[in-house]
N, C-alpha and C positions, 0 to 999 in steps of 0.2 A: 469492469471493476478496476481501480485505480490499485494496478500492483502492491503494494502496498501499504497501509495506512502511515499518517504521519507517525513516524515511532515514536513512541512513548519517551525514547531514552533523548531526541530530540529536543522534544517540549520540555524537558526537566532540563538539561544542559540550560534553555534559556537562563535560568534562574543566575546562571554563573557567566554570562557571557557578557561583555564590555571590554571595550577597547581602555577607555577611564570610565571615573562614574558621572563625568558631564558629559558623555558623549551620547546622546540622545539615537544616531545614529545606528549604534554598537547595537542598545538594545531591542530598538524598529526591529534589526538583522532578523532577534530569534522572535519578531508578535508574529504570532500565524494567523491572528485578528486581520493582519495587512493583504492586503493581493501580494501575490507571486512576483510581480512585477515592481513593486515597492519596496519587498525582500531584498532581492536582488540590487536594486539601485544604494539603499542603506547600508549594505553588506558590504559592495563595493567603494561606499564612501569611508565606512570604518576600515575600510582593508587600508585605507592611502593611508592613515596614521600611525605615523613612524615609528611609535614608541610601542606598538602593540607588542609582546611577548609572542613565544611560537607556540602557547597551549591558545594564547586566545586567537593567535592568527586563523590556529588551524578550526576551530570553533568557529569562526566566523564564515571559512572557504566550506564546511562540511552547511553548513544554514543556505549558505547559496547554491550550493547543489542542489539541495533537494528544490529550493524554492523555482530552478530551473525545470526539476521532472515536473513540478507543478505546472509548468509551462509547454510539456512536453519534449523540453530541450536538451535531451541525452547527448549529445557530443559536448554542451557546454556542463551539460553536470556530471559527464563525465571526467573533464579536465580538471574541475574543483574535485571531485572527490581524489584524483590523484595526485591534485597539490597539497589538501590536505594527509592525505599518508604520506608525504618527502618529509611532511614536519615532526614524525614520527624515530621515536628513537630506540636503542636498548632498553637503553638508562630508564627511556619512560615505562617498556612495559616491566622490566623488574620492578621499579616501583610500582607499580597497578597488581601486581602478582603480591608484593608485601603489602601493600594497605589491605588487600582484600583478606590477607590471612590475620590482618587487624581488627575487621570491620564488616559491617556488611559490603559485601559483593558490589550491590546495584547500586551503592553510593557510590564506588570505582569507576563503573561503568559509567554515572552522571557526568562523572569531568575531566575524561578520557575518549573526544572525539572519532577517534581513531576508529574502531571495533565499526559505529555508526557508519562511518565514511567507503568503510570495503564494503558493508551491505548494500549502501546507495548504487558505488562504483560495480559489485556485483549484478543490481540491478539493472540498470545503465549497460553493461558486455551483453547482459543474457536480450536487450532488446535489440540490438546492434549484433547479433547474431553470435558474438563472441562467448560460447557456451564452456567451454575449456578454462579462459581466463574468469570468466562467472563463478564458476565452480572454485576455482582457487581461490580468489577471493572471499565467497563464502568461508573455506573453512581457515583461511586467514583470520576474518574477523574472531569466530569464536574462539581462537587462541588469543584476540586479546580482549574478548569480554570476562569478565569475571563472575558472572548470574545466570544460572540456570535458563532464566526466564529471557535473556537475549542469546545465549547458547541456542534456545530453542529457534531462532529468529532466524541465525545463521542457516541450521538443518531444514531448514522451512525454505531459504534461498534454494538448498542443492535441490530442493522437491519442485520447484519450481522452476527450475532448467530442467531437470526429468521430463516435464511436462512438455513444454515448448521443443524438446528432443522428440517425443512422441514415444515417450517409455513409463507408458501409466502403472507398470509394475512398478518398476526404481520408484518413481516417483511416490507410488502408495507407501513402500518401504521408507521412505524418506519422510515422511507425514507422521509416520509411526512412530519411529525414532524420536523426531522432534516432539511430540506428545510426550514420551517416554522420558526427555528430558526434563520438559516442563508442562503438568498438563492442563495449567491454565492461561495458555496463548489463545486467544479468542480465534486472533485471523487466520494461524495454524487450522485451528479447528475445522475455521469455515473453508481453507481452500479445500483440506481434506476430504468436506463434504462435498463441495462439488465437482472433485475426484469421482466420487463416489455413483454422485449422481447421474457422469456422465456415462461412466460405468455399466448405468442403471441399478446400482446397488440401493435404491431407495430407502429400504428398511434400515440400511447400517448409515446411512447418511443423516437423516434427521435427527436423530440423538446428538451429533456434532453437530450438527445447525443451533439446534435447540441450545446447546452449552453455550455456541460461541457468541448467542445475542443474551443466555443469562450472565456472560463474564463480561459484556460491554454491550452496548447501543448505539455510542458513540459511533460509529462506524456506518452501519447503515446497509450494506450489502446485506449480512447475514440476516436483517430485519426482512428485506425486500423478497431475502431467497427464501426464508420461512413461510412468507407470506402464500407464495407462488404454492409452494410443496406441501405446509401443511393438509390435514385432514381435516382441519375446524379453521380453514381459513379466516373466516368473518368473526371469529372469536378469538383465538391464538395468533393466528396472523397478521389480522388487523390491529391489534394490540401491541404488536412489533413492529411493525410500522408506525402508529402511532408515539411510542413510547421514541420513534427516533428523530419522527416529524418536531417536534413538542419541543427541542433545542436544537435543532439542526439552522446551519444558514449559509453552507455553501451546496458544491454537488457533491453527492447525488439527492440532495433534498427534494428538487423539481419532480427526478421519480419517485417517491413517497406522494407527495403532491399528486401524480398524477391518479396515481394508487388508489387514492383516497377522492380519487373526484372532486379533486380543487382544480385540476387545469385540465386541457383536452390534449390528446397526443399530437394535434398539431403545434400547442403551446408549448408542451415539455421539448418538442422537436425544435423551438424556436430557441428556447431555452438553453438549448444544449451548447449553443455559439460560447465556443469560450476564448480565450484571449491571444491564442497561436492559431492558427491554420492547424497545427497537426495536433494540437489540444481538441479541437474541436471534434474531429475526428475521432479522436477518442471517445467522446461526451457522445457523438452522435451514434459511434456502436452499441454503447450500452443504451440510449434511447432508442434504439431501431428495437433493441432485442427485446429489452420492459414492454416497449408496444406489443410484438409480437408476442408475448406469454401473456400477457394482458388479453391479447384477442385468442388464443387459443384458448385458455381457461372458460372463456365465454363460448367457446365452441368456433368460434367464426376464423377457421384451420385456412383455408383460402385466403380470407385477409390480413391472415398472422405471416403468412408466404413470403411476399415482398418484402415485408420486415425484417424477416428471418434473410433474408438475401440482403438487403442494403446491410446490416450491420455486418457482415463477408465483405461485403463490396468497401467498404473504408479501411480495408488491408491492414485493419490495429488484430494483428497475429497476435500480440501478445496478452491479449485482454480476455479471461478465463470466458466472458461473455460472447466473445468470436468463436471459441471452439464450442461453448454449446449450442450458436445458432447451426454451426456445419454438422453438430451432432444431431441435431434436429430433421436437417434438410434432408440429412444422407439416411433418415430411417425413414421421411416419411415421403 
């Protein structure tokens, strides 16, 4: 599962991002329509021009971070996220503090890169092992978001170093919370459940599954894990999949695909080549492991094995899909 989703508060920043308004470049920076790779290159073209101000500077270095995780490139989208927090100031979150007691909140948070940039750079510590610096980070940012609904985003970070610590209490506790703040964070929802899952708390997990594909689709995990777990798979679960298939056009589209018996698991496995070396890797543990529940569901537990082991074997530790295949392996 790709850590996670593009943020929302991301995509809306596009709206405001430009170096000038002929700079073609500036706004390539924030299309997510573009490869990772094109992001990146555009970002870095807008970053040369000189006249950029430091709210858009920093807007343009937080788009190229991320468009690096897209990459897999945590040392380099770790560096942009902490070039964009240098261009951070007092002055700016006093004001983000005063607009918001103007205004709506999540309009603050639109064009106020900042908040974004510690969750990325959180991100980014907690894969790189750095769980201390993670954790500050996280609640850095949420001092300078202003909306519940990215407050909850932050508390959803520290739940997710809990995990990768191997403290699925803290962690459970930390999902709660963040619920508590806001309780319609989809991806909150869905890591929760598969908290849960791993847990084996199955009964308390599904109602989160269930929420987090009726609050969004877009996503695609919560579709693929409903799929797996519901009790009326071929009715409820196909239908979530389907409903994510239907606009979808990057990964993890191909697993839906496969789901749905458009491609064969040797295709989705071909599929999974994505544009790093260690991007791929990534792609190829959640295809190791969709194979594998795919064939256990069918019963066929000896050929789901293998699967369940290559998706271990590509050492993406951080990918909620690696600890449920080693949760797998180590019960059965």
């Amino acid at each position: 599962m790709k850590r996670i989703p593009i943020p929302v508060i991301l995509l809306l920043l596009a709206a405001t991002t430009a170096a000038r308004a002929d700079d073609s470049s500036a706004a390539n920076c924030a299309d997510y329509e573009r490869s990772a790779a094109e992001r990146i290159a555009d970002c870095s073209e807008a970053l040369a021009v000189p006249e950029n101000d430091p709210m858009q500077k920093a807007r343009m270095l937080a788009f190229r971070g991320w468009a690096h995780i897209d990459r897999a490139e945590y040392v380099e989208a770790e560096a942009d996220f902490t070039a964009t927090v240098s261009e951070a100031s007092f002055m700016q979150r006093m004001m983000a503090n005063m607009l918001a007691a103007a205004k709506d909140p999540e309009a603050v948070d639109l064009t106020m890169p900042f908040g974004s940039a510690l969750i990325g750079r959180s991100w980014t510590d907690a894969i790189l092992g750095k769980y201390d610096e993670a954790i500050a980070d996280a609640e850095l940012a949420a001092k300078w978001f202003q909306s519940p609904a990215r407050d909850s985003d932050a508390e959803g970070m520290v739940a997710y170093v809990a995990r990768l610590r191997g403290d699925p209490v803290a962690a459970e506790a930390d999902y709660q919370k963040a619920e508590e703040i806001y309780a319609s964070n989809p991806y909150n929802k869905f890591a929760h459940a598969t908290l849960l899952f791993e847990l084996g708390r199955d009964a308390e997990a599904l109602p989160l599954l269930r929420d987090s594909v009726r609050l969004s689709s877009d996503y695609g995990y919560p579709n693929l894990w409903l799929y797996i777990h519901s009790d009326d798979r071929e009715g409820e679960g196909r239908r979530a999949i389907q409903d994510y298939a239907d606009d979808a056009k990057i990964w993890p589209e191909p697993i839906a695909r496969y789901y749905l018996g458009g491609i064969s698991a040797n295709e989705l496995l071909r599929e999974a080549e994505g544009p790093t070396p260690a991007k791929a890797k990534e792609n190829l543990c959640e295809a190791h492991y969709y194979i594998a529940e795919a064939l256990r569901l069918a019963g066929k537990l000896e050929e789901a094995r293998p699967h369940y082991q290559a998706a271990i074997d590509t050492g993406v530790t951080w990918y909620i899909e690696y600890a449920a295949a080693q949760t797998w392996l180590t019960k059965n």
